[in-house]
C-alpha positions in Angstrom: 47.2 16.0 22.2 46.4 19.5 23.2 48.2 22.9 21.8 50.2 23.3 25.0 51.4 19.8 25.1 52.3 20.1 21.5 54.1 23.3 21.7 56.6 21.6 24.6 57.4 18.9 21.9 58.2 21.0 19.7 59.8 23.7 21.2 62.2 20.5 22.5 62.9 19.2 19.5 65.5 21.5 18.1 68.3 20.1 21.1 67.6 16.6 19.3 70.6 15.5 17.9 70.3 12.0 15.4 71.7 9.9 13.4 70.2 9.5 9.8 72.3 6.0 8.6 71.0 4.5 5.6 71.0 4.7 1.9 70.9 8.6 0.6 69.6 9.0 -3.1 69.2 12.6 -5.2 66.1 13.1 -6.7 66.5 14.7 -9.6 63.5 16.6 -11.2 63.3 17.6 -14.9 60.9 19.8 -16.0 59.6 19.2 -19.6 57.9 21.5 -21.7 55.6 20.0 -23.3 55.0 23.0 -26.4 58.8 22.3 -27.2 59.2 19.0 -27.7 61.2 18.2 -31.3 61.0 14.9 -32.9 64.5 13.2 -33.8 65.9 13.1 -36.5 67.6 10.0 -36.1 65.1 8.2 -34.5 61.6 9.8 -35.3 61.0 9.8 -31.3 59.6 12.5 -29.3 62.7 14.3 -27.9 61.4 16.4 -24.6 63.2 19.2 -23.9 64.4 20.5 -20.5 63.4 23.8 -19.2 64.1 23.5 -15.5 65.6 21.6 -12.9 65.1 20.4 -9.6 67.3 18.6 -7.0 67.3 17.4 -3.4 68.5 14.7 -1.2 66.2 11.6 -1.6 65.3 8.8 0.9 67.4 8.9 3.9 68.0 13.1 2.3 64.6 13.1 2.9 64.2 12.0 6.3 66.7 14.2 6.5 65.2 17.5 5.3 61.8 16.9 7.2 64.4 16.8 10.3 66.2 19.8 9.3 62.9 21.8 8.8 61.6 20.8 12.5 65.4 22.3 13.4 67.3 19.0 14.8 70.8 18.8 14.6 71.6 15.9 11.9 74.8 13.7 11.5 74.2 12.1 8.1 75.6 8.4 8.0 76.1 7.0 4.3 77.6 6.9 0.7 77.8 8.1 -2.3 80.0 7.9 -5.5 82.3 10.5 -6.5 80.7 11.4 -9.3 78.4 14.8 -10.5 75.4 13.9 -8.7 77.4 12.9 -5.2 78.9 16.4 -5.5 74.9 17.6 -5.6 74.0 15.6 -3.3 76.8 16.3 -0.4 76.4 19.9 -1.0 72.1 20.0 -0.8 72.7 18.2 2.7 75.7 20.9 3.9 74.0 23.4 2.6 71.2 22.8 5.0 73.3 22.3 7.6 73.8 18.5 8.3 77.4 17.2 9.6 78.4 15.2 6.8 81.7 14.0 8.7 79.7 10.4 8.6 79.0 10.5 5.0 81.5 8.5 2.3 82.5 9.3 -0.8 83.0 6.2 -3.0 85.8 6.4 -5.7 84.2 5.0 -8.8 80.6 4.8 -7.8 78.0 6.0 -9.4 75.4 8.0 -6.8 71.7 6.3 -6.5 69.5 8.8 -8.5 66.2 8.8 -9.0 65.2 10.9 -12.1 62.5 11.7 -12.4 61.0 13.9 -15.5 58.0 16.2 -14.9 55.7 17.1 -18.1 54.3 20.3 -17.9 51.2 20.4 -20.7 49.8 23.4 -21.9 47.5 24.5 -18.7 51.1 24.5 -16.7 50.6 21.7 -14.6 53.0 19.0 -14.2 52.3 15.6 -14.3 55.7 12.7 -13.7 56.5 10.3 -16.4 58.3 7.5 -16.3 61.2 7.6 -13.6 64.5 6.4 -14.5 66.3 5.0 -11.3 70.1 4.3 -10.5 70.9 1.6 -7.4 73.5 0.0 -6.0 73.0 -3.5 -7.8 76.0 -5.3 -6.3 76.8 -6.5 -2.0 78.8 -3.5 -0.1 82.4 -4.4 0.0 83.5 -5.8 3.3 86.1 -2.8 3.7 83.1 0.2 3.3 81.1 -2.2 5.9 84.0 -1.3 8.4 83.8 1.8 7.4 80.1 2.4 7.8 80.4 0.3 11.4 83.1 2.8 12.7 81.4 5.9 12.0 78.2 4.5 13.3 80.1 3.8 16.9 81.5 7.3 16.7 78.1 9.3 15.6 75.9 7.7 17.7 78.1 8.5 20.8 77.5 12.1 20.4 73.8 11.7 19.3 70.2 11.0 21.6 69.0 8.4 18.7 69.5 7.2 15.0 66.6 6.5 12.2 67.8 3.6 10.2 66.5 4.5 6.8 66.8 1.0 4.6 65.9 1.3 1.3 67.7 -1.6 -1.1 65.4 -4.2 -2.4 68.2 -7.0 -2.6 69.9 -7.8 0.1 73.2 -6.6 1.1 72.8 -4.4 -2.0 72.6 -0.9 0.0 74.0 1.0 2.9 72.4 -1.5 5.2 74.1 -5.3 5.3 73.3 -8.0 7.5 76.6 -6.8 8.9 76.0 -3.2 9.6 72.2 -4.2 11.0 74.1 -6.9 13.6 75.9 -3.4 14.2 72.7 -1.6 15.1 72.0 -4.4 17.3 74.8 -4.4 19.8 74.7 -0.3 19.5 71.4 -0.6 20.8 71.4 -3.3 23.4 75.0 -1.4 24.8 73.4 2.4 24.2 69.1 1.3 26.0 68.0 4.7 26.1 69.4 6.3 23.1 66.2 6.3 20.7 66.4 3.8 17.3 63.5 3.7 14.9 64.1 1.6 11.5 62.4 2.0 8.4 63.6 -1.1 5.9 61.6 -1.8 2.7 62.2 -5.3 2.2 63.3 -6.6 5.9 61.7 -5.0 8.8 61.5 -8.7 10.3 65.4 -8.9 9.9 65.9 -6.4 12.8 66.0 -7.0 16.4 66.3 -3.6 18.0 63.9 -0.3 18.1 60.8 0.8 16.9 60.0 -0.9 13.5 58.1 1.3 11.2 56.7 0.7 7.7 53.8 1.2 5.5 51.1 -1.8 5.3 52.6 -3.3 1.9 55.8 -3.6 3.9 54.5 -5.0 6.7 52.7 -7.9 5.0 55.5 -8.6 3.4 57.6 -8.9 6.3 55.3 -11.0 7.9 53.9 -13.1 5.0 50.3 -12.1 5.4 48.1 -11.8 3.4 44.8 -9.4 3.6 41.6 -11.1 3.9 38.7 -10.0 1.7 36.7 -8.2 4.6 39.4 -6.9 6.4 39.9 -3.3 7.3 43.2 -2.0 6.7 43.3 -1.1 10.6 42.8 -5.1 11.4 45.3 -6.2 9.0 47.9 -3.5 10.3 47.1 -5.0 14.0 47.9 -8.8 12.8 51.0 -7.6 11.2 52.1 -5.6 14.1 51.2 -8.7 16.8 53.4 -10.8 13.8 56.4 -8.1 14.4 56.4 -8.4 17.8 56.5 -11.8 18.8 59.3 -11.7 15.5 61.3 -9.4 16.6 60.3 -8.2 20.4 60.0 -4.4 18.7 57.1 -2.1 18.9 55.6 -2.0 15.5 54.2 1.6 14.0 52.2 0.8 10.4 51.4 3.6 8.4 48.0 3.6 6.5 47.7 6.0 4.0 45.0 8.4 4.0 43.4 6.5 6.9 46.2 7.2 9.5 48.4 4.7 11.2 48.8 2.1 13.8 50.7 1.3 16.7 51.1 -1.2 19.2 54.1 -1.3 21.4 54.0 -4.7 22.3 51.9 -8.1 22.9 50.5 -6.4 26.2 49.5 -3.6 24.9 47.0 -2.4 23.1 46.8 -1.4 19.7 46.5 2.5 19.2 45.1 3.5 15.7 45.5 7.8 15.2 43.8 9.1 12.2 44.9 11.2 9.7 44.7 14.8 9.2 42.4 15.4 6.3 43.8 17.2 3.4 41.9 19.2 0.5 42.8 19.5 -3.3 46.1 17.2 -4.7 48.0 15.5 -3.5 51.6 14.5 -4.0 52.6 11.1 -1.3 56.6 11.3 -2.3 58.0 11.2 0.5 55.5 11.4 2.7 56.8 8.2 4.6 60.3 9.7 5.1 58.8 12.6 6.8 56.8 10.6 9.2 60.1 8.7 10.1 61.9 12.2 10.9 59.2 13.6 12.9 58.5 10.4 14.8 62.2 10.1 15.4 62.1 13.8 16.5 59.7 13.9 18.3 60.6 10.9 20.6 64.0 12.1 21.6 62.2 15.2 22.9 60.6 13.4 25.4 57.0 11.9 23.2 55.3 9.2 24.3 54.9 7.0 20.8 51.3 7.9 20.7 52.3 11.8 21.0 54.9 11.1 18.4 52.8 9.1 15.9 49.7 12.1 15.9 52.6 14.7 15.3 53.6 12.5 12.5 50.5 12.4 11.0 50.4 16.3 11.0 53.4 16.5 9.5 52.8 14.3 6.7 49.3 15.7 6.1 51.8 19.3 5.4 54.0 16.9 3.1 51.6 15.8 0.8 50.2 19.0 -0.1 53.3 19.9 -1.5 52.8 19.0 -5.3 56.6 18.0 -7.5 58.7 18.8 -4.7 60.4 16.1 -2.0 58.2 18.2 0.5 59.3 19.3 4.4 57.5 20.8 7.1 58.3 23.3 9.6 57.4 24.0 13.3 54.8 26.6 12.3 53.3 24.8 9.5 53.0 22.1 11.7 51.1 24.0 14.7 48.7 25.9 11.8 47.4 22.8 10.8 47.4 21.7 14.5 45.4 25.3 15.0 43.1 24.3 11.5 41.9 21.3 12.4 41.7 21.3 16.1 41.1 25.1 17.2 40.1 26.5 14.3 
């Protein structure tokens, strides 16, 4: 893609207006010091002590937040208990200017949190320790289904796409039910050129609508392949895809890591792989994945081809992951200097 071509995409994207449905987490960061840790009493344990904290919207927040920071106009479709860190998390995504008219409060749940405590040792840097995770661990009540279903039907009529952010390991156990996803399907089939890209951890295969994305962990395990011992990432990425396709009839996007990603719309086509950017010094991948769905998302509504869209993705996520102990975003201008860094400079 050249500079011009890339500057029209992005100048575009701020008129995008999506849907982000899915399940919304906080990430909460604690900063340890390591010089002040006590040992209990009562126990004889190490007993860290907190000297700062950190908080953002997590998963589908972070989709979210990477769409923010490229300036689209975000109706966030979810849930979250009524409890301290729902308050948190409501107010991180209205402070940054999503319509949370889509977003539930749940009387009596308790918000998914991940926690997640950063040591900082003697030279000041931070390394994470063991994260501590709370998940909705039982099916979503028939009655926040509905729920979900009618504000998806509403939102979506006043959007250009949604990104279906599914992140529940067990089935039925998040904001995305077999119920909600049949929802996604008749949206889509009724609404063919409003944009829908899905992101599910545990079952991509389970959808039948939109542009199926994942990373290649995900995508064997949709497809129930396994990688053979001389086997490029790339080749495995392009049996998985072919496996998505004749699945599910969806184009099928694969991200790679540090090598790039694939795409191949369909059995006719060809598949497209698009390097990645190459990054310097640490590294920090949270996240990284969420921000590839916004800026593909993004950047299709604003008129991408999916090959346009998946190299803007992979500039956006080589801006990500440079950002070390943070859930990390990237803006239009830190998107066209490492455009200008690695292609002009």
């Amino acid at each position: 893609m050249n500079k011009k071509r890339l500057e029209q995409i992005l100048a575009r994207i701020p008129d995008v207006r999506l849907v982000v449905y899915g399940d919304y987490f906080l990430d909460n960061y604690l900063v340890l010091e390591r010089s002040l840790s006590e040992t209990s009493l009562e126990t004889g344990l190490e007993a860290y002590q907190v000297v700062d904290a950190r908080t953002y919207p997590g998963v589908a927040g972070t989709t979210v937040s990477n769409l923010r920071s490229l300036g689209v106009q975000v109706f966030a479709l979810g849930l979250c208990g009524d409890d301290g860190n729902g308050f948190e998390l409501r107010k991180k995504l209205v402070e940054s200017g999503v319509d949370v008219g889509g977003f539930l409060d749940v009387p009596g749940l308790a918000t998914p949190t991940y926690n997640k405590p950063m040591m900082r040792e003697a030279d000041g840097q931070e390394h994470e320790l063991n994260r501590m995770d709370v998940k909705f661990r039982a099916p979503l009540a028939y009655a926040l289904e509905e729920r979900l279903i009618g504000q998806m039907r509403r939102l979506l009529a006043e959007a250009d796409g949604m990104l279906v952010i599914d992140q529940a390991r067990q089935r039925n156990c998040g904001a995305v039910t077999d119920r909600t996803r049949d929802e996604v399907h008749m949206l889509g089939a009724l609404n063919p050129k409003k944009m829908i890209l899905v992101d599910s951890r545990e079952f991509l295969g389970f959808f039948k609508f939109g542009i199926l994305k994942s990373n290649l962990g995900e995508a064997m395990r949709s497809t129930h392949t396994k990688r053979k011992a001389d086997e490029s990432a790339a080749a495995c990425a392009e049996r998985c895809a072919r496996l998505l396709n004749t699945q599910t009839g969806c184009p099928a996007v694969i991200t790679l890591g540090d090598e790039g990603m694939l795409l191949v719309q369909g059995l006719n086509h060809a598949a497209v792989f698009i390097p990645a950017i190459p990054v310097n010094g640490p590294i920090d991948i949270v996240g990284a994945g969420d921000a590839v769905d916004a800026s593909l998302g993004a950047a299709l509504c604003a008129g991408a081809s999916l090959e346009e869209a998946g190299f803007l993705a992979n500039l956006v996520a080589s801006v990500v992951i440079q950002q070390i102990g943070v859930t990390g975003t990237a803006s239009a201008e830190q998107v066209m200097d490492q455009y200008l860094a690695h292609f002009e400079g």
